[in-house]
LUMRO-199743 format. One record per residue (C-alpha): residue number from 1; residue in three letters; x, y, z. Coordinates in Angstrom, 3 decimals. Each point is the difference from the previous one (the first is absolute). Example, Ala and Ser with C-alpha at 12.3 -4.5 7.8 and 13.67 -1.06 7.14 Angstrom:
BEGIN
   i  aa        x        y        z
   1 ALA   12.300   -4.500    7.800
   2 SER    1.370    3.440   -0.660
end
This chain:
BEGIN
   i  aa        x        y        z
   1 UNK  -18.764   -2.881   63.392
   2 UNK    1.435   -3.051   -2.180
   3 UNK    2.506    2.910   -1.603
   4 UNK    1.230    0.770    3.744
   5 UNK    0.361   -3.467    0.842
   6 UNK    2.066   -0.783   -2.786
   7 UNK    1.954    3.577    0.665
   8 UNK    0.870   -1.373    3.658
   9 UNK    0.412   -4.025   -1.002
  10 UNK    2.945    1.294   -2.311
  11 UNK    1.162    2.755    2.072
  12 UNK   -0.112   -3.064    2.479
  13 UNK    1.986   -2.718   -2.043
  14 UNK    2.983    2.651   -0.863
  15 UNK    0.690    0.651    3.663
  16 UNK    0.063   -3.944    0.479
  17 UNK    2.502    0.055   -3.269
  18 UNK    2.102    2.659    1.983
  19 UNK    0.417   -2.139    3.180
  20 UNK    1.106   -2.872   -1.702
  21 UNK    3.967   -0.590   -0.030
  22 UNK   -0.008    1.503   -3.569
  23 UNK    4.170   -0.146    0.042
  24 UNK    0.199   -3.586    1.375
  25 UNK   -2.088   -1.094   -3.138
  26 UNK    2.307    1.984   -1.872
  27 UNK    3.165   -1.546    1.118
  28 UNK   -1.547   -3.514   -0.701
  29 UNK   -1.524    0.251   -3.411
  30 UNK    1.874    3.392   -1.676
  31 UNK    2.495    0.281   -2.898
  32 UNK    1.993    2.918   -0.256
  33 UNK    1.926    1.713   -2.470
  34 UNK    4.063   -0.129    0.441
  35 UNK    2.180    1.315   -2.396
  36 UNK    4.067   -0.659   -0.242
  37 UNK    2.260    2.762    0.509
  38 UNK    1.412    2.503   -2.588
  39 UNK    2.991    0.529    2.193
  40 UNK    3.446   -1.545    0.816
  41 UNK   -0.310   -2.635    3.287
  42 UNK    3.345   -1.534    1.523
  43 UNK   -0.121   -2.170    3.140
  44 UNK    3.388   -0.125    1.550
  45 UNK    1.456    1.497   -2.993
  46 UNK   -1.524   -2.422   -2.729
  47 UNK   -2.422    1.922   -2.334
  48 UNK   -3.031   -2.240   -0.209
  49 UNK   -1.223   -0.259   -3.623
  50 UNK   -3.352    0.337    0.678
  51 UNK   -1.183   -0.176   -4.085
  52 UNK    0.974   -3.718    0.056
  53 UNK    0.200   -1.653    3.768
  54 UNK   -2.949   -2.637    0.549
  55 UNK   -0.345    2.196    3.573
  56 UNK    0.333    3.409   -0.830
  57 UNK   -0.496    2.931    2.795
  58 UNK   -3.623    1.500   -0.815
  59 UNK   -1.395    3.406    1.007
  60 UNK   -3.404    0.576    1.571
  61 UNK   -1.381    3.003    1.121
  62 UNK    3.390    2.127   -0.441
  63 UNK    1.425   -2.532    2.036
  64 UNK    3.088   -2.656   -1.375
  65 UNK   -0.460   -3.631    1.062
  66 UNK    1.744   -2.508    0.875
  67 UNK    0.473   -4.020   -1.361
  68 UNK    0.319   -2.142    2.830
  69 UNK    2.137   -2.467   -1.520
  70 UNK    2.001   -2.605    1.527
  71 UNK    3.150    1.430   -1.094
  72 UNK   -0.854    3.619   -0.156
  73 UNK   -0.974    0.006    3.675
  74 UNK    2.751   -2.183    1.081
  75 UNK    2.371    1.993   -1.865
  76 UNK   -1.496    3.265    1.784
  77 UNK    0.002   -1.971    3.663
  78 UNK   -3.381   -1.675   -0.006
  79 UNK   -1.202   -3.220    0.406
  80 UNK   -3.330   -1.232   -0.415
  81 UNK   -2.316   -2.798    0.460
  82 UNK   -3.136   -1.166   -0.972
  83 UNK   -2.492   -2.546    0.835
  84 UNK   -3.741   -0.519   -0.833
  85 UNK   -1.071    0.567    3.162
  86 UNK    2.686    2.638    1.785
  87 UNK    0.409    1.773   -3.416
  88 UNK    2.823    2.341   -0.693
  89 UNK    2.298    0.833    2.599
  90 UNK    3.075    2.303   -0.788
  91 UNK    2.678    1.227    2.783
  92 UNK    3.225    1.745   -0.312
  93 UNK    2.799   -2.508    0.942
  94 UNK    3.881   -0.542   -0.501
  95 UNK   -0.600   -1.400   -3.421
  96 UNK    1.576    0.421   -3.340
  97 UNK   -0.393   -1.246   -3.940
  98 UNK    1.019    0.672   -4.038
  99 UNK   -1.412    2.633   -1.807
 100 UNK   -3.080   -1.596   -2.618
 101 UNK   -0.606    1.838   -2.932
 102 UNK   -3.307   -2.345   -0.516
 103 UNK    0.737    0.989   -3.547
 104 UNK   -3.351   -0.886   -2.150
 105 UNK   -0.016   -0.838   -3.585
 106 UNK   -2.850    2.605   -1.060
 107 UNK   -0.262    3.818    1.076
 108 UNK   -2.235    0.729    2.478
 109 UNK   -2.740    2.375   -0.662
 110 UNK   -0.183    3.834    1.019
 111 UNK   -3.424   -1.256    2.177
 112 UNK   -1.110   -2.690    1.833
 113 UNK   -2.876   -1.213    2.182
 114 UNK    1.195   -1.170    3.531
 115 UNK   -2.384   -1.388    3.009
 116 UNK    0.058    1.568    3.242
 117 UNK    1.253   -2.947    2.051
 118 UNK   -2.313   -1.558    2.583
 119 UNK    2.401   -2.724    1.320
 120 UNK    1.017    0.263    3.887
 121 UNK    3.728    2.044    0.042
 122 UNK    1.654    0.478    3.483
 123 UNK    3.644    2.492   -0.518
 124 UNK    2.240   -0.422    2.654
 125 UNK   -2.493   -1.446    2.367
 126 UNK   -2.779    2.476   -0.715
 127 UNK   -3.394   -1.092   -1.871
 128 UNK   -0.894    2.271   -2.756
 129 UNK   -3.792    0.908   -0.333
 130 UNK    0.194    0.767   -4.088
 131 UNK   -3.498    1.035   -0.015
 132 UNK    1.231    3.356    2.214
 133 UNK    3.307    0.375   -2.009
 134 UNK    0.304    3.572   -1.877
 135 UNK    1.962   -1.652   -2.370
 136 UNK   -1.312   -3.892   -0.091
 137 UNK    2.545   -3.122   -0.667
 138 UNK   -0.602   -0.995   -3.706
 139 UNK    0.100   -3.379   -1.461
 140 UNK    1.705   -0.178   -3.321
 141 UNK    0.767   -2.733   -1.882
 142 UNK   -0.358   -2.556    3.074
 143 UNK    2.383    2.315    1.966
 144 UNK   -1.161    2.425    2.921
 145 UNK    1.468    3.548   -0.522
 146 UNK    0.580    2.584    2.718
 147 UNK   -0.063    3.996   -0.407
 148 UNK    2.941    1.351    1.099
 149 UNK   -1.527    2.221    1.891
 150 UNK    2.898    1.456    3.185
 151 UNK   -2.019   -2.419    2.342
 152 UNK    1.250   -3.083   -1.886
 153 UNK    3.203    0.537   -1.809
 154 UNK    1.242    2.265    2.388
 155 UNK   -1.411   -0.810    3.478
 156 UNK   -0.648   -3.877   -0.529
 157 UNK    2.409   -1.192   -2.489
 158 UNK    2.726    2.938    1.062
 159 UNK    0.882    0.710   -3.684
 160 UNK    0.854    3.331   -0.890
 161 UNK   -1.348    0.955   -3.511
 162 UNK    0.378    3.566   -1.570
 163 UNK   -1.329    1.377   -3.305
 164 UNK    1.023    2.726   -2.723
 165 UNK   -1.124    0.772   -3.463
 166 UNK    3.618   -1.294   -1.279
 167 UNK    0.286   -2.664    1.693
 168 UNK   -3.398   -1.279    0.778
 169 UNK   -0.327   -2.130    3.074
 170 UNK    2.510   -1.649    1.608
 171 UNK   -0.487   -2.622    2.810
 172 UNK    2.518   -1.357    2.552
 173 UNK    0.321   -2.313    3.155
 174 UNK    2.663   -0.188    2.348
 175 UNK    0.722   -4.165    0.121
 176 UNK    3.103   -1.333   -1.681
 177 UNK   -0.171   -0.386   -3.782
 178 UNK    1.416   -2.317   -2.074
 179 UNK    2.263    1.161   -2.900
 180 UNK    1.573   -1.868   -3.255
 181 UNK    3.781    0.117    0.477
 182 UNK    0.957    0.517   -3.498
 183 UNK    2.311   -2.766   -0.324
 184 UNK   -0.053   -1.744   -3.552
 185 UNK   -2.778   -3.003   -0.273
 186 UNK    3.349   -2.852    0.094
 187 UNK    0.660    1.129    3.579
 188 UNK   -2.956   -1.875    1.362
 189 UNK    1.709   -2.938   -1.251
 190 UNK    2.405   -0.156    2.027
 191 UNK    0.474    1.290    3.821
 192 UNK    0.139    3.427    0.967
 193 UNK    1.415    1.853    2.949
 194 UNK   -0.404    4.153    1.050
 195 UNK    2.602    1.227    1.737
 196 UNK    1.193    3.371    1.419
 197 UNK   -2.025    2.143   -2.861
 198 UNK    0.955   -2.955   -2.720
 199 UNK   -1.639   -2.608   -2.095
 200 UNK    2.115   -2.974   -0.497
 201 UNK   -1.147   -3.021   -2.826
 202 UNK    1.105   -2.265   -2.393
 203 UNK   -0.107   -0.101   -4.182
 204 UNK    0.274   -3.744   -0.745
 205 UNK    1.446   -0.513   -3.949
 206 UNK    0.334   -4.163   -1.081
 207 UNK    2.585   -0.459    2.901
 208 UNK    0.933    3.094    1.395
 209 UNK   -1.039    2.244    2.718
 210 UNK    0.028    3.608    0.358
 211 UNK   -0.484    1.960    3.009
 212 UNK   -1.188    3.531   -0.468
 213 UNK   -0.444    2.026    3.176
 214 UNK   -2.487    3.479   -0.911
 215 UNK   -1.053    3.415    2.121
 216 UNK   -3.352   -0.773    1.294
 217 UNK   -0.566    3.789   -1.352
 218 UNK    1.101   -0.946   -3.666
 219 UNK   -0.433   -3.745   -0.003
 220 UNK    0.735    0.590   -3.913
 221 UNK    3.976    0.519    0.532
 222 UNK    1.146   -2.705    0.890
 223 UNK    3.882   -1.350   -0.007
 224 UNK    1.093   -3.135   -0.057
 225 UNK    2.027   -0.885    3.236
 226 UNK    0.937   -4.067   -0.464
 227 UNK   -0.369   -2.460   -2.571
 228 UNK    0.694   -3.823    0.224
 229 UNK   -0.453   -2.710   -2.325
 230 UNK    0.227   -3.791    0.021
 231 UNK    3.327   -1.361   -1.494
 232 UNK   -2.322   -1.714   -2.634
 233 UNK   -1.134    1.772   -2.291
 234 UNK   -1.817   -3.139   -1.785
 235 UNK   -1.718   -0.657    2.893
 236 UNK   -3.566    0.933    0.931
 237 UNK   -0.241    3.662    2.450
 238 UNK   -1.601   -3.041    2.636
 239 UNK    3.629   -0.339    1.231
 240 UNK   -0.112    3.465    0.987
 241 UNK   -1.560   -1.159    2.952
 242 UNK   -2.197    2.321    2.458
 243 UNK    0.749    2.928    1.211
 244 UNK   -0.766    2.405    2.662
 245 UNK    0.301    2.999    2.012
 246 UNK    0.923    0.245    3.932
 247 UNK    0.591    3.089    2.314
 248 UNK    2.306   -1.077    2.677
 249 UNK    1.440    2.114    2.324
 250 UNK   -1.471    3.255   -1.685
 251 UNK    1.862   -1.165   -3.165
 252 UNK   -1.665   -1.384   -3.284
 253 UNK    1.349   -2.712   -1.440
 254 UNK   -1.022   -2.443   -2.375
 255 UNK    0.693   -3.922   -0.515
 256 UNK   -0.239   -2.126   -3.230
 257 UNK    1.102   -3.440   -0.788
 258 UNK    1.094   -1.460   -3.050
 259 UNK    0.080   -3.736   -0.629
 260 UNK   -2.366   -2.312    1.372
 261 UNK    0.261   -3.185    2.562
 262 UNK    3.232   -0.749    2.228
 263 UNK    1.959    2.188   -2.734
 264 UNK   -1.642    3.144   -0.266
 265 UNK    1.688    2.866    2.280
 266 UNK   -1.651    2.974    1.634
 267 UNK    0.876    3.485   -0.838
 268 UNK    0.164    2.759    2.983
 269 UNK   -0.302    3.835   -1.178
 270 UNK    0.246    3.139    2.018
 271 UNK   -1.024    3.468   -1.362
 272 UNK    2.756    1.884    0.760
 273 UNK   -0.688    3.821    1.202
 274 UNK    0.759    1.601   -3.143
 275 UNK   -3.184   -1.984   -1.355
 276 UNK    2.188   -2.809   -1.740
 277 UNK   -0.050   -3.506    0.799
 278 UNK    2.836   -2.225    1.544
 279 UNK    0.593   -3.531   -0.466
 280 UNK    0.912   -0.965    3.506
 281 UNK   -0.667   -4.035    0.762
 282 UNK   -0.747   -2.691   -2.265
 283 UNK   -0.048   -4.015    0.196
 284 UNK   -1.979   -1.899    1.997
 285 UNK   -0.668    1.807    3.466
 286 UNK   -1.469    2.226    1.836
 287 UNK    1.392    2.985    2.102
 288 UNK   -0.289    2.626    3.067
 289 UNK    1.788    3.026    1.231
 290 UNK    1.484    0.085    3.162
 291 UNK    2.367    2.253    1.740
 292 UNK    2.754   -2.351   -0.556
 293 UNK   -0.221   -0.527   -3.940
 294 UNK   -2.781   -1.882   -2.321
 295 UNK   -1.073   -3.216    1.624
 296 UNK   -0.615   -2.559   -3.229
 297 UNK   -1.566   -3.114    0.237
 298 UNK    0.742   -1.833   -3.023
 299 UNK   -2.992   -2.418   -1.223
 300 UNK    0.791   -3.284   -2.356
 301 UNK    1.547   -3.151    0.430
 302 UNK    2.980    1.542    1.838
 303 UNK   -3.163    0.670    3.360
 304 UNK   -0.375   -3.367    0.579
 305 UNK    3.759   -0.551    0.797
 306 UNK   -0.644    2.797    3.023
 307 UNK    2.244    3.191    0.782
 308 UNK   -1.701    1.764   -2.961
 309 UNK   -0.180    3.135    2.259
 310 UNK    2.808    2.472   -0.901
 311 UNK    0.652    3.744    0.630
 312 UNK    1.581    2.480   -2.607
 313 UNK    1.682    3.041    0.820
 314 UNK    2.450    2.273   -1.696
 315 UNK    0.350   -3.179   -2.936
 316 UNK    0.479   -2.189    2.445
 317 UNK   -1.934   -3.003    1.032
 318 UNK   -0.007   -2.163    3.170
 319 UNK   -2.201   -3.134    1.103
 320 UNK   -2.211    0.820    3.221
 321 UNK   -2.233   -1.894    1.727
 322 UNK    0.311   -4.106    1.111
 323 UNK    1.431   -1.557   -3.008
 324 UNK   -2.039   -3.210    0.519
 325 UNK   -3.065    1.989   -0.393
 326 UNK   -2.053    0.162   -3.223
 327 UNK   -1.194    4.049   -0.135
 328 UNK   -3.616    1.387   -1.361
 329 UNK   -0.945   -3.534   -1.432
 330 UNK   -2.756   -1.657    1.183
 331 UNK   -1.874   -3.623    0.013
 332 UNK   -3.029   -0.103   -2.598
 333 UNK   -1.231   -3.831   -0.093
 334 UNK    2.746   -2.138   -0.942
 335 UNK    1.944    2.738   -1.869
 336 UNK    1.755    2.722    1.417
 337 UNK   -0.817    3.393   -1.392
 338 UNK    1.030    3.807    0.114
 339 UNK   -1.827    1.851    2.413
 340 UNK   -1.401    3.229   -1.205
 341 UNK   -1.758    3.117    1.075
 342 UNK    0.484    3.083    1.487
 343 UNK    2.515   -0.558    2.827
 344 UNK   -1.511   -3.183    0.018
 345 UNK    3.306   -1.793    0.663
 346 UNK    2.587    2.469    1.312
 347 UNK    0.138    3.289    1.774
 348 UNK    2.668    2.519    1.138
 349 UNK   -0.808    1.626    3.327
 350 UNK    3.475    2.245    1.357
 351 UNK    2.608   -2.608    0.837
 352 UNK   -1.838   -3.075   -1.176
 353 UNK   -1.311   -1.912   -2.338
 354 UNK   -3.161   -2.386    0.198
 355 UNK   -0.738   -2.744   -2.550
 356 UNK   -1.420   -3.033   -0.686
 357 UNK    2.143   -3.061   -0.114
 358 UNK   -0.066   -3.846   -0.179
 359 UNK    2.384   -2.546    0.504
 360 UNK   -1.906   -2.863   -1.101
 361 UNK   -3.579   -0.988   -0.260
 362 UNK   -0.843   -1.122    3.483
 363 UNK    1.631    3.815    1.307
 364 UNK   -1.244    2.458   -3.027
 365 UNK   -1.324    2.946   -0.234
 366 UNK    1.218    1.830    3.379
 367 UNK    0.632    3.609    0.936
 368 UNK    3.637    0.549    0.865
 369 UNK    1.542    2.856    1.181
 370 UNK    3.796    1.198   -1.642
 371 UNK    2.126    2.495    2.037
 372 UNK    1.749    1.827   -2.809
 373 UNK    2.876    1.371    2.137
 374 UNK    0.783   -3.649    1.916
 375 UNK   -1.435   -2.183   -2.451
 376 UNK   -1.512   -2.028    2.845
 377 UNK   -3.290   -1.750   -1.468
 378 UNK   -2.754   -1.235    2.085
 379 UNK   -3.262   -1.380   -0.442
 380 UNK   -3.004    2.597    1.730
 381 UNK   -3.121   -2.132   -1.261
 382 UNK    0.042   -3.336   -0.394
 383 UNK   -2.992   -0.815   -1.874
 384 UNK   -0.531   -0.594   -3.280
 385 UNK   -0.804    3.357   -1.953
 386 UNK   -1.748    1.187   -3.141
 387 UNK    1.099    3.830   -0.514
 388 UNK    0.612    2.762    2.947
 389 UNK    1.061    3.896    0.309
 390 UNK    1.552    2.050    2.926
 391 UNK   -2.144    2.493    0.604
 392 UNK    1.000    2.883    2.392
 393 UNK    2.478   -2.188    1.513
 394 UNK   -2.124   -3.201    0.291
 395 UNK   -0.462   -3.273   -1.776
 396 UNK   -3.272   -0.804   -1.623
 397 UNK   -0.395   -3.308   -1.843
 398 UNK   -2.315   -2.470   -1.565
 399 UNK    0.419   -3.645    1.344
 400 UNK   -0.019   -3.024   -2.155
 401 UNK   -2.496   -2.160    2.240
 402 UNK   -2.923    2.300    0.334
 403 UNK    0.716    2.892   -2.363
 404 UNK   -0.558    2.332    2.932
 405 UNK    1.252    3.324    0.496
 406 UNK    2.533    0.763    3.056
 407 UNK    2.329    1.848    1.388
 408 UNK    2.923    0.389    2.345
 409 UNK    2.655    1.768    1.731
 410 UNK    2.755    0.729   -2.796
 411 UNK    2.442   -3.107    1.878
 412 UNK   -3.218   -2.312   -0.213
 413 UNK   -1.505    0.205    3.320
 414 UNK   -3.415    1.132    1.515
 415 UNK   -1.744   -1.863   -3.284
 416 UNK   -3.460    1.190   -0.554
 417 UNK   -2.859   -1.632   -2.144
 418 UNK   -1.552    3.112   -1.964
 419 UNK   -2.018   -1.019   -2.572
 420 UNK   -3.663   -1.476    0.350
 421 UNK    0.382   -2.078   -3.828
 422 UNK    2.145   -1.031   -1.791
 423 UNK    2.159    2.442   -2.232
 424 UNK    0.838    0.272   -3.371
 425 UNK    1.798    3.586    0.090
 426 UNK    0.396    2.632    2.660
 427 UNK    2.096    3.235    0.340
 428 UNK    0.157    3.496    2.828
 429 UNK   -1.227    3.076   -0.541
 430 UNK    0.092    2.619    2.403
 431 UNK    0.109   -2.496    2.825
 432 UNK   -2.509   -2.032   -1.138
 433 UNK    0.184   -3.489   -1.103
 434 UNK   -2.569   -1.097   -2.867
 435 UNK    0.149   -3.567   -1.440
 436 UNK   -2.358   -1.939   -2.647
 437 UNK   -1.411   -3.145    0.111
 438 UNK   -0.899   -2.362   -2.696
 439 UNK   -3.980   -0.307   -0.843
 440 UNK    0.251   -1.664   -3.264
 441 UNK    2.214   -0.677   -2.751
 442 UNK   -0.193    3.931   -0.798
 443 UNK   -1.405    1.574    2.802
 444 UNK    1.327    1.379    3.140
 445 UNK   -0.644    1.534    3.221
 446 UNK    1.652    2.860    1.272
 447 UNK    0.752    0.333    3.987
 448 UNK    1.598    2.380    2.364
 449 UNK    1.582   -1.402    2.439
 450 UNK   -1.741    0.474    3.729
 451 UNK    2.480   -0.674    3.069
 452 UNK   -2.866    0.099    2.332
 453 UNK   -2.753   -1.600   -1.748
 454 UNK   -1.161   -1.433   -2.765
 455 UNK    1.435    1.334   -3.527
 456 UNK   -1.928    2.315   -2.022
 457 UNK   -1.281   -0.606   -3.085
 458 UNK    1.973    3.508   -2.132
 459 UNK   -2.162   -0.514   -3.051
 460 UNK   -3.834   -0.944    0.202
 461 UNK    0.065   -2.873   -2.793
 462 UNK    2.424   -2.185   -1.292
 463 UNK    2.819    1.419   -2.816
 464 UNK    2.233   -1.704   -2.178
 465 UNK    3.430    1.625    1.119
 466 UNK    1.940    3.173    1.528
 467 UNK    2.928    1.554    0.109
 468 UNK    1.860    3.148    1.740
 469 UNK    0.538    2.802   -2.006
 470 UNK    1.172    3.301    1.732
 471 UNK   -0.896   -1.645    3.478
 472 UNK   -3.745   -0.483   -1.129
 473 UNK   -1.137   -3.187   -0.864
 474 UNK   -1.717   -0.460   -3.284
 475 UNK   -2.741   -2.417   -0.027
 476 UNK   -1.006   -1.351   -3.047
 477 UNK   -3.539   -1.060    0.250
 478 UNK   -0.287   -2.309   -3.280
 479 UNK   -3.078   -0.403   -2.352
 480 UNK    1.226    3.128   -1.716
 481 UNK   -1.097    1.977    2.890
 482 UNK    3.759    1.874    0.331
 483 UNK    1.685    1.002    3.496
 484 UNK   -0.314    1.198    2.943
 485 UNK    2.659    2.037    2.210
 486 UNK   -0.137   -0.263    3.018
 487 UNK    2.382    1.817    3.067
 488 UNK    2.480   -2.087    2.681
 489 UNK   -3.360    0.479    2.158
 490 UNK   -2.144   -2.108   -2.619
 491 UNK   -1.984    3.593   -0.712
 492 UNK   -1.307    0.018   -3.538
 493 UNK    2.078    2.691   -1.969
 494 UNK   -1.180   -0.129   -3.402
 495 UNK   -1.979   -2.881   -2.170
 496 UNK    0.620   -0.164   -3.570
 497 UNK   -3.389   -0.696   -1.695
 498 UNK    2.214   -1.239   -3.307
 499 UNK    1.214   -3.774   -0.929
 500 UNK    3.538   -0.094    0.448
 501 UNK    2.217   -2.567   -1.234
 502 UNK    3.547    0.731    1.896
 503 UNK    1.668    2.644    2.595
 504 UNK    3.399    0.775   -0.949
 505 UNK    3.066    1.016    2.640
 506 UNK   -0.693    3.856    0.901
 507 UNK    1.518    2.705    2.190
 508 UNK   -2.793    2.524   -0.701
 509 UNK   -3.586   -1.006   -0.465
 510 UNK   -1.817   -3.109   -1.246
 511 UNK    1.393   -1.173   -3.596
 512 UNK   -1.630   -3.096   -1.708
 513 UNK   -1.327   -1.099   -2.927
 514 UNK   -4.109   -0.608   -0.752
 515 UNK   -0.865   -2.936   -0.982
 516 UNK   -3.156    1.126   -2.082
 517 UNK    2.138    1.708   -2.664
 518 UNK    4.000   -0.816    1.193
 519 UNK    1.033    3.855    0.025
 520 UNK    1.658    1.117    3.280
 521 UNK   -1.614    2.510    1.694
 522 UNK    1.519    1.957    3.553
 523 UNK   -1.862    1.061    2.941
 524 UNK    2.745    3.257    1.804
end
């Protein structure tokens, strides 16, 4: 009887072992054995060296897995998150980053021991129950890998990913990617421009400057369109002065200056269409094309005697304008300065002209209005002003008093207050108005512009500048967190996960410069 009851007590105590969540205490306490793979991996065409990366893909169970890395998910269209208490949250999103090599000093193993992970993950909104997973999210190294399984690389992360015995397994997403544009390392040194299928930069040697223009499809042959140097050769290459590149009016030019102070003179260049580059202004001014000729304002001593408004046609040159006037110079404390900008001073809209003018300190800074075919000159707003644009046939400008944004009829009437702060910057884009706002000495808020209530804030935290490129405005968000495009509706297009240092002047995708490394780097 004592043999029975011990027959039944453990026949007993293995059924209780049965019913008890055998693969939940599996997924908190077991190792498992991982191995690296003995074939060729590329993710978006860069072949992973698996033998000696700190995070290299594993497979478990027949099945390859994957690092989630801050740059490999980024770089695949990922972001994550984590927190102690939410855990690991990962959702495909508009965003974009560098390859990593996470190249390691020592060569990984053919084995390893990883933990099946028992940390809360949600994927696009979903929560993942590991403890029911075929094939379980791994912990490796302090970094959760997924299988990728056609539920997660294809359905949830919408990667496509194929495999052959030559060519092992390949991996690709669908965001943007960024690319290295080939250009020589002294490029970054200096600004750099892409233009209709070309690379344009500058060599700089002691006290001369070179500028090269390249293929974007064989950056390596490059030719050598302009040179310049200054007249001293003893001097140091500091009186080269800056330089930069501008596309105006679908054209590229570019503009150096040589000299320094009151003397130095500014240097306007046009690439011509045959790819080479034409010397076309130079002194101390600045210029627009109208119907009737080049409009030149000249800068310099010579402003502050007025009339220094002239038009150029067919090589020759006439005064317009109210000769008593002082043109595009404006009232900065006690000192008058040059204003600067784009069209921050002076516009060209059909028959007219609009710029800013003074004729002494108690009447500066004005918008006035020049009828190129009558030369009649009026003023259209007579307050003082900072910097405006015409904008689909209306004036919008920044007043001195209260650094607000406004706006009027293009002959200065029907004047409407638009912006709720005070702005440091604003531009259009696709009918929409954005503008920033200062927070601090190097932050900014971004705002579109809201006729009909209160202005909307276009970027959730504060950034430390934009700029249009390609009629998207490029946010860069500061703390080495890189950019963010975003569309003439505000809509997030793209968010570089990378630091980045500079944007350059581009036709054709987003060209700039990181500031982790200084290469230059493209996004088509």
């Amino acid at each position: 009887m004592r043999r029975n009851w011990s027959r039944y007590a453990l026949a007993f105590l293995f059924c209780l072992i049965l019913m008890m969540p055998a693969v939940q205490i599996s997924a908190s306490e077991a190792s498992v054995k991982v191995t690296l793979p003995n074939f060729k991996v590329s993710l978006n065409g860069h072949v992973v060296e698996n033998q000696y990366r700190e995070y290299p893909l594993l497979v478990y169970r027949g099945i390859t897995y994957f690092p989630m890395t801050w740059n490999d998910t980024r770089m695949l269209g990922l972001e994550t998150t984590w927190s102690q208490t939410a855990g690991l949250h990962i959702k495909q999103s508009q965003v974009t980053s560098a390859y990593a090599s996470y190249k390691s000093g020592s060569r990984n193993a053919s084995s390893y021991s990883a933990k099946i992970s028992t940390s809360a993950i949600t994927v696009n909104g979903k929560v993942i129950d590991n403890s029911k997973e075929q094939y379980p999210l791994l912990n490796f190294r302090n970094i959760t890998y997924f299988p990728l399984t056609w539920r997660f690389a294809y359905e949830e992360f919408g990667w496509d990913y194929k495999w052959n015995a030559v060519n092992g397994l390949s991996i690709t997403s669908h965001n943007p990617q960024l690319q290295p544009t080939g250009l020589p390392a002294f490029a970054a040194d200096n600004d750099v421009a892409l233009f209709k299928g070309y690379y344009y930069f500058v060599e700089t040697t002691y006290t001369t400057n070179r500028i090269y223009r390249a293929p974007v499809k064989q950056p390596s042959d490059k030719e050598e369109i302009y040179s310049y140097s200054h007249p001293d050769s003893r001097t140091s290459s500091d009186l080269l002065g800056p330089f930069s590149f501008q596309i105006r009016d679908n054209t590229l030019w570019f503009i150096y200056r040589l000299g320094g102070g009151v003397m130095g003179s500014d240097y306007f260049v046009k690439i011509v269409d045959d790819g080479m580059a034409k010397l076309m202004h130079s002194g101390s001014l600045d210029f627009r094309v109208t119907p009737y000729g080049t409009l030149i304002v000249r800068h310099g001593d010579s402003a502050f005697e007025g009339g220094n408004l002239s038009l150029s046609s067919a090589g020759e040159s006439e005064k317009v304008g109210d000769p008593s006037l002082m043109y595009a110079v404006t009232l900065s404390g006690t000192r008058w300065s040059l204003g600067s900008g784009k069209a921050s001073y002076m516009a060209v809209n059909g028959d007219h002209v609009y710029v800013l003018a003074s004729r002494d300190e108690s009447d500066a800074n004005k918008i006035y209005e020049i009828n190129l075919k009558t030369n009649k000159t009026k003023k259209i707003v007579d307050a003082s002003v900072g910097w405006f644009q015409v904008i689909d046939k209306k004036l919008y400008y920044v007043k001195d008093k209260d650094r607000s944004l406004y706006s009027s009829d293009i002959d200065g009437k029907n004047e409407v207050k638009l912006s709720e702060h005070a702005v440091t910057w604003f531009e259009s884009i696709d009918g929409n108005i954005f503008y920033t706002t200062k927070k601090s000495s190097t932050q900014y808020d971004l705002y579109k512009v809201n006729p009909n209530g209160d202005d909307t804030l276009a970027w959730g935290t504060s950034i430390a500048g934009v700029q249009v490129v390609n009629s998207q405005l490029v946010c860069l968000l500061g703390g080495n967190n890189g950019v963010a495009l975003l569309d003439g509706s505000g809509r997030l297009l793209l968010k570089v996960s990378e630091p980045v240092g500079r944007v350059f002047t581009s036709d054709n995708g987003l060209l700039f410069q990181k500031s982790n490394d200084s290469s230059l780097a493209i996004i088509r």
